[in-house]
C-alpha positions in Angstrom: 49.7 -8.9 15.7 47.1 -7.0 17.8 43.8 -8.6 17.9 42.0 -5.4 16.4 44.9 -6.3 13.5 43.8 -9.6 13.3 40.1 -8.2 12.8 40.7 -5.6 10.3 42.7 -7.9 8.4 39.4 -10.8 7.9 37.5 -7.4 7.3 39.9 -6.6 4.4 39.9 -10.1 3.1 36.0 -10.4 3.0 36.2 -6.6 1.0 38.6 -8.1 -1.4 36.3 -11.4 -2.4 33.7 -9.2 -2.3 34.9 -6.3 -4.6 36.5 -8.9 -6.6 33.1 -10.6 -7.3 31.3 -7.1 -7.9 33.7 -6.4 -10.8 33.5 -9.5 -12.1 29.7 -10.0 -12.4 29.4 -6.4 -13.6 30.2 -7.4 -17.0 27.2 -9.1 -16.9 25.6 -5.7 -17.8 27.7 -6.2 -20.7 26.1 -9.7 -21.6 22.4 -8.0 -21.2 22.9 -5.5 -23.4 24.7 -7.1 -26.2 21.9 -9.9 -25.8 19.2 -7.4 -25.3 20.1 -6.2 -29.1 20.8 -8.9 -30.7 17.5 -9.7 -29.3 15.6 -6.7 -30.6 17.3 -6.9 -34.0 16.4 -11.1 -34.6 12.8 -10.0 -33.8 12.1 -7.1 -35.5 14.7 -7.1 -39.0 14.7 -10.9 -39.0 11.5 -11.8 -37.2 12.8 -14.9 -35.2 13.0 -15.6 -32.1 15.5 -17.1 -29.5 14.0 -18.4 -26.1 18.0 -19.5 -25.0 18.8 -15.9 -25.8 16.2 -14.0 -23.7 17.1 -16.3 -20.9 20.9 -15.6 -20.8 19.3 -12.3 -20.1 17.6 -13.1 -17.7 20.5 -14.9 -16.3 22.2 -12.4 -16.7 20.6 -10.1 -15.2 20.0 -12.2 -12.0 23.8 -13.2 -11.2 24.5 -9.3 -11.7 21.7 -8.7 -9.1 22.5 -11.4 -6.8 26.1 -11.9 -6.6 27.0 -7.7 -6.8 24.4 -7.1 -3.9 27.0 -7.2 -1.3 29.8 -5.5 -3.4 26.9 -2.6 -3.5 26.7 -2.9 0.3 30.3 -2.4 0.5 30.6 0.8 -1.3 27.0 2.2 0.1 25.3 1.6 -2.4 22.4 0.4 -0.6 19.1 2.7 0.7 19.5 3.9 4.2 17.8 6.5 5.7 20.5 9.2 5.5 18.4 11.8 8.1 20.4 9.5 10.7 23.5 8.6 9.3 24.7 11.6 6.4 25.6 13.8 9.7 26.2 11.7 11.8 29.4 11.0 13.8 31.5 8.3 13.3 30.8 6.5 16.5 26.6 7.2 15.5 27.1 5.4 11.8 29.5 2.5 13.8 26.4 2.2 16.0 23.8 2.2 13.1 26.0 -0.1 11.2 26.3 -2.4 13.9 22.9 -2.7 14.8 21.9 -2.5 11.1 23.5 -5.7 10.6 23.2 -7.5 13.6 18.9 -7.0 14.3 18.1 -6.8 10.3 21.2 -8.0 8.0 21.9 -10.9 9.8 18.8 -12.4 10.5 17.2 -11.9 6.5 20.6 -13.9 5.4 20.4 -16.5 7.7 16.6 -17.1 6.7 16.8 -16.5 3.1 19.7 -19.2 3.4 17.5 -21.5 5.7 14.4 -21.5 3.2 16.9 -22.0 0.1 18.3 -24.6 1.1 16.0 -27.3 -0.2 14.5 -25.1 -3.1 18.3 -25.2 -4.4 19.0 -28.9 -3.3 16.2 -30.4 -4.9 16.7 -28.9 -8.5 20.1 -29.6 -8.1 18.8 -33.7 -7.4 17.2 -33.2 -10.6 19.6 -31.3 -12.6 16.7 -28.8 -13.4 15.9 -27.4 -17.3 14.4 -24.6 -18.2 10.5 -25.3 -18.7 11.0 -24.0 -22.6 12.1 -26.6 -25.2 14.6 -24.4 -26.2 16.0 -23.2 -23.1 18.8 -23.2 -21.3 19.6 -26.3 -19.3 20.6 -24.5 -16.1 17.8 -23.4 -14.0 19.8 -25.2 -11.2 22.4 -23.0 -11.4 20.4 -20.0 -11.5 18.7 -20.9 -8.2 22.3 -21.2 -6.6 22.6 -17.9 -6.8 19.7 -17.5 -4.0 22.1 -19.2 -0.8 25.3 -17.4 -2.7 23.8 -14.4 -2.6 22.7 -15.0 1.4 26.2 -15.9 1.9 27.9 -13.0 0.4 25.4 -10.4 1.9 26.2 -12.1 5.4 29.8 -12.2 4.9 30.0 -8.3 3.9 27.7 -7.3 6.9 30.2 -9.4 8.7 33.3 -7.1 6.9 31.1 -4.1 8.0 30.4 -5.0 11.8 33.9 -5.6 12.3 34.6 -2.5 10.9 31.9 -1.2 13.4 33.5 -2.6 16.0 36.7 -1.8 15.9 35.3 2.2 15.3 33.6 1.9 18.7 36.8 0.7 20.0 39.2 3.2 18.8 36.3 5.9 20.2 36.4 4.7 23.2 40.0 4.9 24.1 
């Protein structure tokens, strides 16, 4: 196995996890809206209220942001500004890509992991609650998603500079 094989292959593997994570979490726009109603319709034909519920919204709503960022980097999702890369050759989007990752990707994951890091460990020490009486017990959890979604953003720029890479290669030959 060549090593522009070997490569592609880590490339492929870090797309699958990450696709496979995307679809997964995207039925968390399922949960919102089904929670969003049942919301709406406790308030406003029953007038109560549910605190726990308008946090699994918000919970929702966060893991769907944070864990499907990097699947939505993977399929281009993201905001570039297309004036440079919509006509450009594939050598010039391997070259955008590449440095798109490296000078600006790379360095926010790193950091937003970095600064995390404690945030997370310490309500983890503490098993953190929500504030509300009623709320859900899991605010640790929800603040886990911050390094996971460092992680998985670094590990699909990864995907996507190998991909780069091996582009400029095959160009070059």
């Amino acid at each position: 196995m060549s090593v522009f094989a070997r490569f592609g292959s880590i490339a492929d593997r870090i797309d699958g996890v990450t696709a496979a994570i995307g679809r997964t979490v995207a039925w968390c726009l399922l949960v919102m809206v089904i929670a969003q109603v049942v919301v709406v319709l406790m308030r406003y034909v029953l007038g109560l209220g549910s605190i726990w519920l308008q946090e699994t919204i918000l919970y929702a709503h966060a893991a769907l942001f944070m864990l499907a960022a990097a699947w939505t980097l993977q399929q281009g999702g993201h905001v570039r500004v297309d004036i440079f890369y919509a006509e450009a050759s594939v050598r010039r989007k391997a070259l955008i890509d590449l440095f798109g990752a490296l000078v600006l990707l790379f360095p926010f994951a790193i950091a937003l992991l970095w600064v995390s890091a404690s945030y997370v460990g310490r309500s983890w020490a503490v098993l953190e609650h929500s504030r509300e009486t009623s709320g859900l017990p899991l605010v640790f959890l929800l603040k886990t998603l911050i390094p996971l979604f460092a992680i998985l953003l670094g590990l699909q720029g990864l995907s996507q500079s190998i991909r780069a890479v091996l582009a400029l290669s095959v160009n070059e030959r």
